[in-house]
Structure formats: structure tokens, C-alpha cells
VOBATI-517797 format. One record per residue: residue in one letter; x, y, z of N, C-alpha, C, O in turn; chain. Coordinates in Angstrom, 1 decimal. Atoms other than C-alpha are relative to their C-alpha. Layout:
<rs>
code A n_c1 X n_c2 Y n_c3 Z ca_c1 X ca_c2 Y ca_c3 Z c_c1 X c_c2 Y c_c3 Z o_c1 X o_c2 Y o_c3 Z unit A
...
</rs>
This chain:
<rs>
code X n_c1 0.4 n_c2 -1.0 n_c3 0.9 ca_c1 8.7 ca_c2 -2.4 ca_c3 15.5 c_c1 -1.5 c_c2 -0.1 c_c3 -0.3 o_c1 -2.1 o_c2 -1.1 o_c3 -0.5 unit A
code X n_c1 1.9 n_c2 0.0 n_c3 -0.1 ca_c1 4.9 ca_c2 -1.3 ca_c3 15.5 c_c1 -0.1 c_c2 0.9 c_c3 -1.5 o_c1 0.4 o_c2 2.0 o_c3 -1.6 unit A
code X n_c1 0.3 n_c2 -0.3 n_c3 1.7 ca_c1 3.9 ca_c2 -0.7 ca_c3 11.5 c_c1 -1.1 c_c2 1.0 c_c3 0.9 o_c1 -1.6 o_c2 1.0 o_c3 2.1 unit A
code X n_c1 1.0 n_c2 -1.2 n_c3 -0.1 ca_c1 1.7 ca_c2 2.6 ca_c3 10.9 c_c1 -0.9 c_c2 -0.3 c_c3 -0.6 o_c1 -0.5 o_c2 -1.0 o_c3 -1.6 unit A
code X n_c1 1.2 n_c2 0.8 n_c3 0.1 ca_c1 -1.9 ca_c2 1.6 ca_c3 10.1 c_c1 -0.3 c_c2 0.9 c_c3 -1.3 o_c1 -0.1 o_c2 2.0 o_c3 -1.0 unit A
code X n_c1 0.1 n_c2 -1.0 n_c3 0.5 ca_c1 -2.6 ca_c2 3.4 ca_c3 7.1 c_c1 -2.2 c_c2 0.0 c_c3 -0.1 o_c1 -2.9 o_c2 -0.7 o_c3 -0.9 unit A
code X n_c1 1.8 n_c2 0.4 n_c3 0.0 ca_c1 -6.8 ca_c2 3.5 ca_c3 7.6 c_c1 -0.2 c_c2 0.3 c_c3 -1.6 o_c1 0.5 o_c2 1.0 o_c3 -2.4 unit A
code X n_c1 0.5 n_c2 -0.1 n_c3 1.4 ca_c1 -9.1 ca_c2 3.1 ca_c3 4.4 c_c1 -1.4 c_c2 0.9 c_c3 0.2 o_c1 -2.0 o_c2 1.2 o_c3 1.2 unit A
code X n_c1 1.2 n_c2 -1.0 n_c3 -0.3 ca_c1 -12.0 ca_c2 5.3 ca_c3 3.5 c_c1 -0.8 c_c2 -1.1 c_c3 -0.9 o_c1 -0.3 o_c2 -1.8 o_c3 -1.7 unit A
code X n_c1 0.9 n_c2 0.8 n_c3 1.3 ca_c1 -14.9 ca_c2 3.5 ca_c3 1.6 c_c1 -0.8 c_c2 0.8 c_c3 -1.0 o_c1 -1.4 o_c2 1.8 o_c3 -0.8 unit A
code X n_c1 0.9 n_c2 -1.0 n_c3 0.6 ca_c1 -16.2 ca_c2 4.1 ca_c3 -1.5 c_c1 -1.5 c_c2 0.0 c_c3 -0.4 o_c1 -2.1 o_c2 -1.1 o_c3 -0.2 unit A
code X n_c1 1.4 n_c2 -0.1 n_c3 0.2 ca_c1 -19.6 ca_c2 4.9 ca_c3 -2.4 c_c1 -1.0 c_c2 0.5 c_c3 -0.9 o_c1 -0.8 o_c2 1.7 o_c3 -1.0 unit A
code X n_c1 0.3 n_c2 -0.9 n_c3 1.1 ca_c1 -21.9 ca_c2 5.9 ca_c3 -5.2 c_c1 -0.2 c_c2 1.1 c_c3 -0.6 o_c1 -0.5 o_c2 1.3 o_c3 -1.8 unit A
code X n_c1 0.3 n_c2 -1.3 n_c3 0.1 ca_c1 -22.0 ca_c2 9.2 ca_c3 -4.8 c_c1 1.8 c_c2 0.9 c_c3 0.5 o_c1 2.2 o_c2 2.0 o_c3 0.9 unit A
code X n_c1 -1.5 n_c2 -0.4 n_c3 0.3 ca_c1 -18.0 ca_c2 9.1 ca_c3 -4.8 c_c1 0.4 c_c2 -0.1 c_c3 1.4 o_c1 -0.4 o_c2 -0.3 o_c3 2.3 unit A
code X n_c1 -0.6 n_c2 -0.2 n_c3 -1.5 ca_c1 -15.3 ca_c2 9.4 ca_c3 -2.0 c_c1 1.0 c_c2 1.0 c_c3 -0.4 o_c1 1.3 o_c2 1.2 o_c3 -1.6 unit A
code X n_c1 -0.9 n_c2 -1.1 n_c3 0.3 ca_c1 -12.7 ca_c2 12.4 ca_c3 -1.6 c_c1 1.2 c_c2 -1.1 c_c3 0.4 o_c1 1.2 o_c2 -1.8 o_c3 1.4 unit A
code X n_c1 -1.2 n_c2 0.3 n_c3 -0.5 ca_c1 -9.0 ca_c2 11.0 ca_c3 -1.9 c_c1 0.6 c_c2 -0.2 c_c3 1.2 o_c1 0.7 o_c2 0.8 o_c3 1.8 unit A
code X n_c1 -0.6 n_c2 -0.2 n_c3 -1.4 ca_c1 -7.2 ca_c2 10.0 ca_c3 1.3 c_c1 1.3 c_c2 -0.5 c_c3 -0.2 o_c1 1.7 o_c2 -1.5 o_c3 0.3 unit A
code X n_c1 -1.6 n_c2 0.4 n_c3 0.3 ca_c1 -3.6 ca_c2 10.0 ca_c3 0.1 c_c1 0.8 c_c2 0.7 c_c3 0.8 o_c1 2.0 o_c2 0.4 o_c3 0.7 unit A
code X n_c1 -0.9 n_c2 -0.8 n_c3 -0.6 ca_c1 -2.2 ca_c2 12.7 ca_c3 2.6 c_c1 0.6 c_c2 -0.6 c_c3 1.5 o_c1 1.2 o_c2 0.0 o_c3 2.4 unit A
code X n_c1 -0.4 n_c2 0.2 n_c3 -1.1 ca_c1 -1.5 ca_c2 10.2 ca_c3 5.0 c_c1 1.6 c_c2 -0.8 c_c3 0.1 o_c1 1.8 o_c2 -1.8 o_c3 -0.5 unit A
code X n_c1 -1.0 n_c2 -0.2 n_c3 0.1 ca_c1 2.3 ca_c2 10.1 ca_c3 6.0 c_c1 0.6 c_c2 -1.3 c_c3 -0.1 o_c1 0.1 o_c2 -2.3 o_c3 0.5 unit A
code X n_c1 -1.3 n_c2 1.0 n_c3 0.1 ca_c1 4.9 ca_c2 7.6 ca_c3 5.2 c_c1 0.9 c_c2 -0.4 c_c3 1.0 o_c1 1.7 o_c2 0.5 o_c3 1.3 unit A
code X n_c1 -0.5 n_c2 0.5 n_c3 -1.3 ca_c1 6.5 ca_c2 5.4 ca_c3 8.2 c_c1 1.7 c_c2 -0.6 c_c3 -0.4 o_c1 2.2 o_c2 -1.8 o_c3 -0.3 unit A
code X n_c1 -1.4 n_c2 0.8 n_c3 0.7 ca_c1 10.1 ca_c2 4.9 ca_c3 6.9 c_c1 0.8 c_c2 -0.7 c_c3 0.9 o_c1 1.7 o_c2 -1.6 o_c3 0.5 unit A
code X n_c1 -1.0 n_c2 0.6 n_c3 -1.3 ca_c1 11.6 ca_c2 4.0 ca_c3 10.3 c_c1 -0.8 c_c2 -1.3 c_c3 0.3 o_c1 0.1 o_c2 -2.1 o_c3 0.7 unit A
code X n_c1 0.7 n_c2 0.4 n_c3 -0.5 ca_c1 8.8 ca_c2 1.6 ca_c3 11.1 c_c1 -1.1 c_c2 -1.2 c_c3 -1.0 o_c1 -1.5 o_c2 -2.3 o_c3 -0.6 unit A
code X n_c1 0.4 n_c2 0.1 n_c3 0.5 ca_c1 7.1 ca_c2 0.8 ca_c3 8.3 c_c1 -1.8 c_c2 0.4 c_c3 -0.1 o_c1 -2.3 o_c2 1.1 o_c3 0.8 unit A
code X n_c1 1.4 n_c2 -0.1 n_c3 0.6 ca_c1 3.3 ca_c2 0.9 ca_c3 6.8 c_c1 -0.9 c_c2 -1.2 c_c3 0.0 o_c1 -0.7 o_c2 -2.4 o_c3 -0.3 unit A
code X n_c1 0.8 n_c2 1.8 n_c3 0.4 ca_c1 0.5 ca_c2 -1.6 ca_c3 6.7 c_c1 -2.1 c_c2 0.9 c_c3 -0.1 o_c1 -2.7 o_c2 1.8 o_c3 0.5 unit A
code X n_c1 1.8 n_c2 0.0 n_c3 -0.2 ca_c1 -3.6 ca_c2 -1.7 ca_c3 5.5 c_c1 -0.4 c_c2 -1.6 c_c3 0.3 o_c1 0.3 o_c2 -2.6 o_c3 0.5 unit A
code X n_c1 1.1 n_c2 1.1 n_c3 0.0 ca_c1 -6.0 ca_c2 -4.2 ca_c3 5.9 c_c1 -0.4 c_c2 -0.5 c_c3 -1.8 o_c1 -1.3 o_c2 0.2 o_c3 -2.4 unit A
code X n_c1 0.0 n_c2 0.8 n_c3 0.7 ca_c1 -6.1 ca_c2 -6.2 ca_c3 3.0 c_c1 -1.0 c_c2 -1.0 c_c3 -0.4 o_c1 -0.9 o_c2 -2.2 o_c3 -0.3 unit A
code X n_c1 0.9 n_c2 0.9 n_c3 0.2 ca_c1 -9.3 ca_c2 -7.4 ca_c3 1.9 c_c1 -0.8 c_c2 0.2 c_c3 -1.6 o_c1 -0.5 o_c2 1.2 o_c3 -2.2 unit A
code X n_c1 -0.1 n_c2 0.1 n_c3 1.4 ca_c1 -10.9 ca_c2 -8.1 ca_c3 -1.9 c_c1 -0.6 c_c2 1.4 c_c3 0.2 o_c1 -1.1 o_c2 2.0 o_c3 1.1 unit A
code X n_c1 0.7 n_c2 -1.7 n_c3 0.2 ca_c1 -12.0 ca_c2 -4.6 ca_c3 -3.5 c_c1 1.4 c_c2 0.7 c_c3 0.5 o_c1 1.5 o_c2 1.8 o_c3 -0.2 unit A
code X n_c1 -0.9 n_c2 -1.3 n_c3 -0.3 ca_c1 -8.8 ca_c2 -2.6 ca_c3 -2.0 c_c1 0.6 c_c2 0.6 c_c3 -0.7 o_c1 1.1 o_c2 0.0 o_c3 -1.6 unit A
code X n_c1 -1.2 n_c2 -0.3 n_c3 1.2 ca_c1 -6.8 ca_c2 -0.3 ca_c3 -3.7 c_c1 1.1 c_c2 0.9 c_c3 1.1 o_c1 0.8 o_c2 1.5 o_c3 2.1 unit A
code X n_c1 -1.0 n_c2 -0.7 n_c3 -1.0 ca_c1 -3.5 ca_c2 1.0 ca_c3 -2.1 c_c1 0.4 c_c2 0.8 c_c3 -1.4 o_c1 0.6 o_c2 0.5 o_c3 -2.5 unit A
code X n_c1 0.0 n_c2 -0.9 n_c3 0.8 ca_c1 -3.3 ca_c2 4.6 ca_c3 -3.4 c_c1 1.6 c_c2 0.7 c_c3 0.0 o_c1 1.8 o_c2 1.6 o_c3 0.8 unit A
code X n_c1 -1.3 n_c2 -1.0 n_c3 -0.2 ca_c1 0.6 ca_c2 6.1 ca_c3 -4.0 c_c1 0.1 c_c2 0.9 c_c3 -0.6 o_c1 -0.2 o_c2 1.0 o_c3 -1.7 unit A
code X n_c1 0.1 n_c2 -1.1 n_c3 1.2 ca_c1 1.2 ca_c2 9.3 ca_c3 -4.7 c_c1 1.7 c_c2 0.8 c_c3 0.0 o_c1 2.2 o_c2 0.6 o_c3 1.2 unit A
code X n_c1 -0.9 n_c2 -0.5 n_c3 -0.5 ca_c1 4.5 ca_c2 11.2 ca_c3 -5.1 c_c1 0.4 c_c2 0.9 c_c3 -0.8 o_c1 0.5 o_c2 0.9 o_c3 -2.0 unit A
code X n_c1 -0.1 n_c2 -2.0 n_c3 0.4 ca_c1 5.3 ca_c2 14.9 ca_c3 -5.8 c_c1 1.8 c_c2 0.3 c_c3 -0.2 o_c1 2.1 o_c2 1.4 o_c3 -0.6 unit A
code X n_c1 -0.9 n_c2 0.0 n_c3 -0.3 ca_c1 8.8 ca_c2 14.3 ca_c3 -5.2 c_c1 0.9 c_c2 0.3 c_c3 -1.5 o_c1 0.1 o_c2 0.0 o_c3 -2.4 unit A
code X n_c1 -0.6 n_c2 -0.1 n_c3 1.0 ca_c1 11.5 ca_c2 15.1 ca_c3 -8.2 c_c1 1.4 c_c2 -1.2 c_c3 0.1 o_c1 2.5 o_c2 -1.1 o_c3 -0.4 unit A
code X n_c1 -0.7 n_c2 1.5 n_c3 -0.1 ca_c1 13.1 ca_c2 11.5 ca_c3 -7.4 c_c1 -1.3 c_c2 -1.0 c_c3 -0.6 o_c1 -2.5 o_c2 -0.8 o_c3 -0.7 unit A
code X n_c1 0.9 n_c2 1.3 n_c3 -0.1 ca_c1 11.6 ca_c2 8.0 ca_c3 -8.4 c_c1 -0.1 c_c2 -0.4 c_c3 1.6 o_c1 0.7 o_c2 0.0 o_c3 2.5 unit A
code X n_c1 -0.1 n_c2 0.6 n_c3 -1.7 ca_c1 10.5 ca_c2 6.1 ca_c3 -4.9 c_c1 -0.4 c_c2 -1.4 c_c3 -0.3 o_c1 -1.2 o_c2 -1.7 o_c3 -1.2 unit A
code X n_c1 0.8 n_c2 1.7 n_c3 0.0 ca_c1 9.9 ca_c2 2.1 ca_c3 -4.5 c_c1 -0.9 c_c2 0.5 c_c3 0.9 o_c1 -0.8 o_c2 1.4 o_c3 1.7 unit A
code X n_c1 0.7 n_c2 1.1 n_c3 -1.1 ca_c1 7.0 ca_c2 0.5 ca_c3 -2.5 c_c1 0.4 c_c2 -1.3 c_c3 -0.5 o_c1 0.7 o_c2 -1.7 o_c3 -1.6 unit A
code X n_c1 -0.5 n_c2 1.3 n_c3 -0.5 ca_c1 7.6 ca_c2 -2.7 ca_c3 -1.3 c_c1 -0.9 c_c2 -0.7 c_c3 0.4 o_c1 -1.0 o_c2 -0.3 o_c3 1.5 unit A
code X n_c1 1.1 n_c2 1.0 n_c3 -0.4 ca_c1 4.5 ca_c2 -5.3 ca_c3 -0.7 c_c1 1.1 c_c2 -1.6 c_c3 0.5 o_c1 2.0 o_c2 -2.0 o_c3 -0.2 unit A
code X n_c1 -0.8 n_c2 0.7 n_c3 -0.2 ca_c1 6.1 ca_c2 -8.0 ca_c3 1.0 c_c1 -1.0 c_c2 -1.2 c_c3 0.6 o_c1 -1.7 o_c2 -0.9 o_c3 1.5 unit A
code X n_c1 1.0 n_c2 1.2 n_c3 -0.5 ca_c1 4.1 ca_c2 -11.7 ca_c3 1.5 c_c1 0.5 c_c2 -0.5 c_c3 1.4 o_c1 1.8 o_c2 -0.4 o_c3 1.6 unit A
code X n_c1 0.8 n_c2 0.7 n_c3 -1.1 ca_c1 3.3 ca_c2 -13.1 ca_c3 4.8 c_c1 0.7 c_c2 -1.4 c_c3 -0.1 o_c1 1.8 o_c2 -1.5 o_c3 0.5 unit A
code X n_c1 -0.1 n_c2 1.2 n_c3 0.5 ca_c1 3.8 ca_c2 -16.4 ca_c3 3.7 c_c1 0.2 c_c2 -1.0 c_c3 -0.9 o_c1 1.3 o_c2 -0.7 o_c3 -1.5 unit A
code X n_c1 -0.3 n_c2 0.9 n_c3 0.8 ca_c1 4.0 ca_c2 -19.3 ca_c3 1.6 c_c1 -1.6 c_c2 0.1 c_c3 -0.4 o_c1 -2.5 o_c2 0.3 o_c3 0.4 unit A
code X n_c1 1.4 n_c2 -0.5 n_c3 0.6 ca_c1 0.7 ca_c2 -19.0 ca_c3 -0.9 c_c1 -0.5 c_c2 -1.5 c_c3 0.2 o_c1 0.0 o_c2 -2.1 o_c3 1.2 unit A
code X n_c1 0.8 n_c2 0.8 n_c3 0.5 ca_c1 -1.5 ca_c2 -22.1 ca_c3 -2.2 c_c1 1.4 c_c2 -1.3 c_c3 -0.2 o_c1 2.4 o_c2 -0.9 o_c3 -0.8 unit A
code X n_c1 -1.0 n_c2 1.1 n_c3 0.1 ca_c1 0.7 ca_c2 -25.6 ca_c3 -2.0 c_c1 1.1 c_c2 0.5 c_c3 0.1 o_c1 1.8 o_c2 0.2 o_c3 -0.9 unit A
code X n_c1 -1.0 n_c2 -0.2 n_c3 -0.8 ca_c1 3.3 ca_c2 -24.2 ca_c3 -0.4 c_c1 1.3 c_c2 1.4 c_c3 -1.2 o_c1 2.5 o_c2 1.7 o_c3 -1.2 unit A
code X n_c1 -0.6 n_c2 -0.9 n_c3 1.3 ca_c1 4.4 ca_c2 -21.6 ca_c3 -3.5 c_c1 0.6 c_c2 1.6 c_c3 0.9 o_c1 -0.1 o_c2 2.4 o_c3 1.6 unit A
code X n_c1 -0.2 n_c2 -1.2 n_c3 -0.7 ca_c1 6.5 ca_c2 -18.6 ca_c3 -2.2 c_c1 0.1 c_c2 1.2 c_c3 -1.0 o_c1 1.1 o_c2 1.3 o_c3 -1.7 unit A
code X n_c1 0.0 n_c2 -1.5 n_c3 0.6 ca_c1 5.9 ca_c2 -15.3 ca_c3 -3.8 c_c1 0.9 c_c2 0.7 c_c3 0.4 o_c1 1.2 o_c2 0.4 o_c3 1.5 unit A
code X n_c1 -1.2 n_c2 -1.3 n_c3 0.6 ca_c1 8.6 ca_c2 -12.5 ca_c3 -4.5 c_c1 -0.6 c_c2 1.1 c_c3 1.0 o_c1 -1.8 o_c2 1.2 o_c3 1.2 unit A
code X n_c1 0.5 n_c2 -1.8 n_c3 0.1 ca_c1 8.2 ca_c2 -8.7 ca_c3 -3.0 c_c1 -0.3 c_c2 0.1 c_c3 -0.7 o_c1 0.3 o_c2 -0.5 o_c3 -1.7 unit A
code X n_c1 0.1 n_c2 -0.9 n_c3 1.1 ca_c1 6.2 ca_c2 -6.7 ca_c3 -5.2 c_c1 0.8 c_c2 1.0 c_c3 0.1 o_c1 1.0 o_c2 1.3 o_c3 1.2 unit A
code X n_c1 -0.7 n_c2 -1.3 n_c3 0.0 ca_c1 8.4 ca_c2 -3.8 ca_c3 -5.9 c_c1 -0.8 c_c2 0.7 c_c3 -1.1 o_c1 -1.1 o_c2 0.2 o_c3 -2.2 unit A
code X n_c1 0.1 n_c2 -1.1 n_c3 0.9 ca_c1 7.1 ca_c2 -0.8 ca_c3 -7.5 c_c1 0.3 c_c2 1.2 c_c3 -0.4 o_c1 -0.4 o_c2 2.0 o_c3 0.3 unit A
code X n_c1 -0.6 n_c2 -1.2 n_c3 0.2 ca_c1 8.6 ca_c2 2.3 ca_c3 -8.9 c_c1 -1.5 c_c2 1.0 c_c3 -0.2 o_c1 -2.4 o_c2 0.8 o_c3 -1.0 unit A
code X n_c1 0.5 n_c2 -1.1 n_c3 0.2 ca_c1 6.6 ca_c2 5.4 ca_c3 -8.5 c_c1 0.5 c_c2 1.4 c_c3 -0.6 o_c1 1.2 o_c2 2.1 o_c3 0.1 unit A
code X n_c1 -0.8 n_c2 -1.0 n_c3 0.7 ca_c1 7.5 ca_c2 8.0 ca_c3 -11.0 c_c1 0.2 c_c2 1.1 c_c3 1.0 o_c1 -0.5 o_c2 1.2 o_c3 2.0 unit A
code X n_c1 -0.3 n_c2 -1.1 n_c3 -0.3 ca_c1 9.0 ca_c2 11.3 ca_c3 -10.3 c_c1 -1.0 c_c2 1.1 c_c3 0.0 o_c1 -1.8 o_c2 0.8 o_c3 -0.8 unit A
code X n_c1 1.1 n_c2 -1.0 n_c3 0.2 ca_c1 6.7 ca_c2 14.6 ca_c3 -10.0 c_c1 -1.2 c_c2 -0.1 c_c3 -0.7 o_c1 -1.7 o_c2 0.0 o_c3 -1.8 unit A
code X n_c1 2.3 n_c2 0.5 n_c3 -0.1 ca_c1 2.8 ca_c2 13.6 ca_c3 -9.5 c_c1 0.5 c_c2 -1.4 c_c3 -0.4 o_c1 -0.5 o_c2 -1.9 o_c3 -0.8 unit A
code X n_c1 0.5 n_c2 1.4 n_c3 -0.4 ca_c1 3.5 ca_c2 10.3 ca_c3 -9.5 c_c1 -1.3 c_c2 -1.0 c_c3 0.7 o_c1 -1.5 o_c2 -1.5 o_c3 1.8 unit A
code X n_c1 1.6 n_c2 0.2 n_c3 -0.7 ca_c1 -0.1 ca_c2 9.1 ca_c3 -9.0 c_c1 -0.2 c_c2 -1.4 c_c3 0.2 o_c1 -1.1 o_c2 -1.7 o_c3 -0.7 unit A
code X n_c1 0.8 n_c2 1.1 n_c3 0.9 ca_c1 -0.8 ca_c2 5.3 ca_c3 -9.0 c_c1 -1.1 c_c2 -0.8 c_c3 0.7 o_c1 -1.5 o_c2 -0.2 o_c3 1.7 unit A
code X n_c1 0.7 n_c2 0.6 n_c3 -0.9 ca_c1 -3.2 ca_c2 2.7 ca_c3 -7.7 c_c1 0.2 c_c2 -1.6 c_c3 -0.4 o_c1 0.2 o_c2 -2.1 o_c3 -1.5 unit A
code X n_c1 -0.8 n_c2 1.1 n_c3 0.5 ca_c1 -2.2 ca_c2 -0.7 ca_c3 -7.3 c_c1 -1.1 c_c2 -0.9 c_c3 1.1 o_c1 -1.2 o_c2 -0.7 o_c3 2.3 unit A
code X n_c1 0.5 n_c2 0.7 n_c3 -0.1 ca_c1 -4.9 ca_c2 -3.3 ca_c3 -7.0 c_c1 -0.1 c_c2 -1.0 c_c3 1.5 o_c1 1.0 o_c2 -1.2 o_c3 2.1 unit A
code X n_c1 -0.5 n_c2 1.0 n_c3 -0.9 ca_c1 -5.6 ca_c2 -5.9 ca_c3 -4.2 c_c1 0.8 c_c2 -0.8 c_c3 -0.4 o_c1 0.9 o_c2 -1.2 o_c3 -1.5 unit A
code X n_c1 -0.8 n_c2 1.0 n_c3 0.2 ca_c1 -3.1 ca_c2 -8.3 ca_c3 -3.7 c_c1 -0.4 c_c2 -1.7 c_c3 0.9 o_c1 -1.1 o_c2 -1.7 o_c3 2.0 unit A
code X n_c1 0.5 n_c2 1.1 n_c3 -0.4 ca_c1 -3.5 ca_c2 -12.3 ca_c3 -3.0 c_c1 0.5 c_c2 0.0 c_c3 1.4 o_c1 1.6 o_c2 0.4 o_c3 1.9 unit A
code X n_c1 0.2 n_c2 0.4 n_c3 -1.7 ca_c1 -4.1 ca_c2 -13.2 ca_c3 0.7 c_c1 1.2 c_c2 -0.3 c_c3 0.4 o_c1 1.5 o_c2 0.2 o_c3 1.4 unit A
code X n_c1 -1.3 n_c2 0.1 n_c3 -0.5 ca_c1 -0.6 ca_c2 -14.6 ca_c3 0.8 c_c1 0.9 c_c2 1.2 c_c3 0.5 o_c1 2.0 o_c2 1.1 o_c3 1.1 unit A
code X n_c1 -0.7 n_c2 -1.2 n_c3 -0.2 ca_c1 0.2 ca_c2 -11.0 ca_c3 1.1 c_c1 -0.4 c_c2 0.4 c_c3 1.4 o_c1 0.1 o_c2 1.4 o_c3 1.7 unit A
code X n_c1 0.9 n_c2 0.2 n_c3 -1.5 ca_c1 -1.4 ca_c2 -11.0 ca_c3 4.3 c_c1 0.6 c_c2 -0.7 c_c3 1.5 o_c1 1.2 o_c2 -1.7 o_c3 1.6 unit A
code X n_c1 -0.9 n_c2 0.9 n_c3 -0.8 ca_c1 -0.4 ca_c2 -11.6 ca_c3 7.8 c_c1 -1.5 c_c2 -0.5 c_c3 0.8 o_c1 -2.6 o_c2 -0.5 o_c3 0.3 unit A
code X n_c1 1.0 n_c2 0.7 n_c3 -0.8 ca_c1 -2.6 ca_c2 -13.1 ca_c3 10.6 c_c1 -1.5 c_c2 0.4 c_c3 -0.3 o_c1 -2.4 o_c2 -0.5 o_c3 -0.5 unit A
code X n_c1 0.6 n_c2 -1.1 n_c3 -0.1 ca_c1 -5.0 ca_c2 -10.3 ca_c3 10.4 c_c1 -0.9 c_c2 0.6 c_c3 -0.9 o_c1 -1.7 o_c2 1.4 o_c3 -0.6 unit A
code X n_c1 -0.3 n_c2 -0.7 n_c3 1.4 ca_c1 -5.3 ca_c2 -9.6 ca_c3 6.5 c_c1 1.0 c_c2 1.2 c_c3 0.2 o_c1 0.4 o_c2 2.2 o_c3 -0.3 unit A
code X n_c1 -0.3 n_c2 -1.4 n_c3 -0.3 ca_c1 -3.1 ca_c2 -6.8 ca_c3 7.4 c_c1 1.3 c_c2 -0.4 c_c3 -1.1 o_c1 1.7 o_c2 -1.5 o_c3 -1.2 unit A
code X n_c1 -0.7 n_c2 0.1 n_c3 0.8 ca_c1 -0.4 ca_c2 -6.1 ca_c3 4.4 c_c1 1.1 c_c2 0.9 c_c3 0.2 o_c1 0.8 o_c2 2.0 o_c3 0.8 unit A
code X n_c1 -1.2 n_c2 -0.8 n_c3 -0.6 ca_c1 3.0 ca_c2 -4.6 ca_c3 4.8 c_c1 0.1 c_c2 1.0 c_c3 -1.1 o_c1 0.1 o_c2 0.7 o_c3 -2.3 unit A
code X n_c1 -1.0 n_c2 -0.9 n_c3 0.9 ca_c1 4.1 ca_c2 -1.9 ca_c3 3.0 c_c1 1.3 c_c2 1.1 c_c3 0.1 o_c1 1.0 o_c2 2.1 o_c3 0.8 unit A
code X n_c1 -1.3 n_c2 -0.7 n_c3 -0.3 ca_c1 7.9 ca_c2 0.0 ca_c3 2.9 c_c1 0.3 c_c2 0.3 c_c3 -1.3 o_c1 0.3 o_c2 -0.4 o_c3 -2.4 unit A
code X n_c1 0.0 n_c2 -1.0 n_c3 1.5 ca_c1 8.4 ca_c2 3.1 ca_c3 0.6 c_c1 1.4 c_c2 0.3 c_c3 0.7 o_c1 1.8 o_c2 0.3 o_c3 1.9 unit A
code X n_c1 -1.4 n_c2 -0.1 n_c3 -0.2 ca_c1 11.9 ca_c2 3.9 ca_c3 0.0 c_c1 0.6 c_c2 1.1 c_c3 0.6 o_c1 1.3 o_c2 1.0 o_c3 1.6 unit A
code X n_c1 0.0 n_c2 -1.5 n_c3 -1.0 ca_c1 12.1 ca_c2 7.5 ca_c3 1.0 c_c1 -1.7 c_c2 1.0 c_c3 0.5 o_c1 -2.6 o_c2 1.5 o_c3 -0.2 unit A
code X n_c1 1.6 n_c2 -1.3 n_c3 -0.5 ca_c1 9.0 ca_c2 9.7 ca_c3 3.0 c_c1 0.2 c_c2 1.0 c_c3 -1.0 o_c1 -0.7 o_c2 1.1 o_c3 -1.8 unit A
code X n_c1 0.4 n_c2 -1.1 n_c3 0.6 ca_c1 9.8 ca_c2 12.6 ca_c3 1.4 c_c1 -1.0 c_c2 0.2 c_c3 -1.6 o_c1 -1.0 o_c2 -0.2 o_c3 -2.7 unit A
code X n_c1 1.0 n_c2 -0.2 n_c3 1.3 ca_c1 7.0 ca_c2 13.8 ca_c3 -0.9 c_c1 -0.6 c_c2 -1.1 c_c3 -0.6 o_c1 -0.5 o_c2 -1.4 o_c3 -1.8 unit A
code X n_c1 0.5 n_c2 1.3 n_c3 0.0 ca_c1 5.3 ca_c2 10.7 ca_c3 -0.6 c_c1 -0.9 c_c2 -0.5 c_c3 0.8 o_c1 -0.5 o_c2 -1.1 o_c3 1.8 unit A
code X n_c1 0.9 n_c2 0.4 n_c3 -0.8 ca_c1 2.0 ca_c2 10.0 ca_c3 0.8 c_c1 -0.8 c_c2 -1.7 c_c3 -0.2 o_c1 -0.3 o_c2 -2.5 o_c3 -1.1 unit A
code X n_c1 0.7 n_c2 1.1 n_c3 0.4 ca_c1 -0.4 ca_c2 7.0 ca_c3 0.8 c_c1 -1.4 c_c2 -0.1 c_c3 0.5 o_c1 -1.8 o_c2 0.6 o_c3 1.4 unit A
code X n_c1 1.4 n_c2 0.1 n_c3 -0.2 ca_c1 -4.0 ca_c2 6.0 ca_c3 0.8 c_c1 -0.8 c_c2 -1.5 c_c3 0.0 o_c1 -0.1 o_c2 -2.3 o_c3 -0.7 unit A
code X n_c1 1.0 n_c2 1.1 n_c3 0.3 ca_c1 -6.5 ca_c2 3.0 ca_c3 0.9 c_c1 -1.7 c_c2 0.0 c_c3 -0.3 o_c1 -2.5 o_c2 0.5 o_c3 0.4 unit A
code X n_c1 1.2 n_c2 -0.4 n_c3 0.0 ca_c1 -9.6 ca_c2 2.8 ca_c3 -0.7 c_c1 -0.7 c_c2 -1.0 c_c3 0.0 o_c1 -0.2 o_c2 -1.8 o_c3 -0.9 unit A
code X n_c1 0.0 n_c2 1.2 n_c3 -0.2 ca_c1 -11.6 ca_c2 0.0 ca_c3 0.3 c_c1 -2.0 c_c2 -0.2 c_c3 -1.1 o_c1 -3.2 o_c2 0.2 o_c3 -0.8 unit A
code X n_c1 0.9 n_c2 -0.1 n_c3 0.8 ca_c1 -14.2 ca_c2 -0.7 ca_c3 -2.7 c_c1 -1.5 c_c2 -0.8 c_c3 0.0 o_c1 -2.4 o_c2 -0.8 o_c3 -0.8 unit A
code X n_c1 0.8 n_c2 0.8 n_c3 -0.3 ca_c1 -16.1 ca_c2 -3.0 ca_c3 -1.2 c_c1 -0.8 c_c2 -0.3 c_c3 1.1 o_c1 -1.5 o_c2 -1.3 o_c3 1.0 unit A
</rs>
């Protein structure tokens, strides 16, 4: 199974335009690059709730295993932005998984702030 890359745009003083129109990999999954400053952007238009799914890599600092994040994205405009997450979330690569519960009406973005 080859994850869909979701690329980041950077931002910059003089602002950046949104890059949330990019599609949802439900068969396959999702993944960014994962480095400090990121924000993973969800957005969802849908008249359902939808999870994402952040799922760790590994075992963190002394051998401590972290949970999925799960997050519910509300129903119609569902907008959120959900912070970097610790390196444990990370696989070889920094690269970070992400699996949203249904595509429809459900895009995603990265904005890399740093």
C-alpha cells in the first residue's frame, strides 16, 4: 500500500493561499512530512462528522507508546488545524500517516510554518 503524499505549501509574511483541496486517499491512505512548525489543515463540507486518524510510528522517549490521535471533524464547514505532532508520530522519514474515515467532502492541507 503506497500512502498519498499530501505536499505542504510554506508560509510567508506576506501570507499563503490555503491548500486544502487536496483529495482524500481512503483506499490507501495519506501522509505529510512532519517537521516542527506544521499544521495539518482538515476541512469538511460534508453533512456527516468524519474522523482523522494520526497514528505513531513508534514507541516515543523511554520506550512510552502513544495512542492514535483521533479526531472528529464536525459536520458542514468543518474547518480545523491541528498542530504538529511529537516525532514519535513519525516514521523513518519524518513522514506522518494520516486515515480519514470517509473522502467524501473532505479535503486536506499542510502548511509548513517554518
Amino acid at each position: 500500500m503506497s500512502r498519498t503524499l499530501i505536499a505542504a505549501v510554506l508560509a510567508v509574511e506576506a501570507g499563503v493561499a490555503a491548500n486544502d483541496a487536496q483529495a482524500v486517499d481512503v483506499a490507501n491512505g495519506n501522509y505529510f512530512v512532519n517537521r516542527p512548525g506544521t499544521l495539518l489543515h482538515v476541512k469538511n463540507t460534508n453533512a456527516a462528522t468524519r474522523t482523522v486518524t494520526l497514528t505513531p510510528q513508534g514507541a516515543g522517549p523511554n520506550g512510552v507508546l502513544y495512542a492514535p490521535r483521533v479526531i472528529t471533524i464536525a459536520a458542514l464547514t468543518g474547518d480545523i488545524y491541528i498542530q504538529a505532532l511529537p516525532q514519535v508520530f513519525n516514521g523513518g522519514s519524518a513522514d506522518c500517516n494520516v486515515d480519514v474515515s470517509v473522502a467524501l467532502n473532505v479535503t486536506l492541507g499542510v502548511i509548513q510554518t517554518q
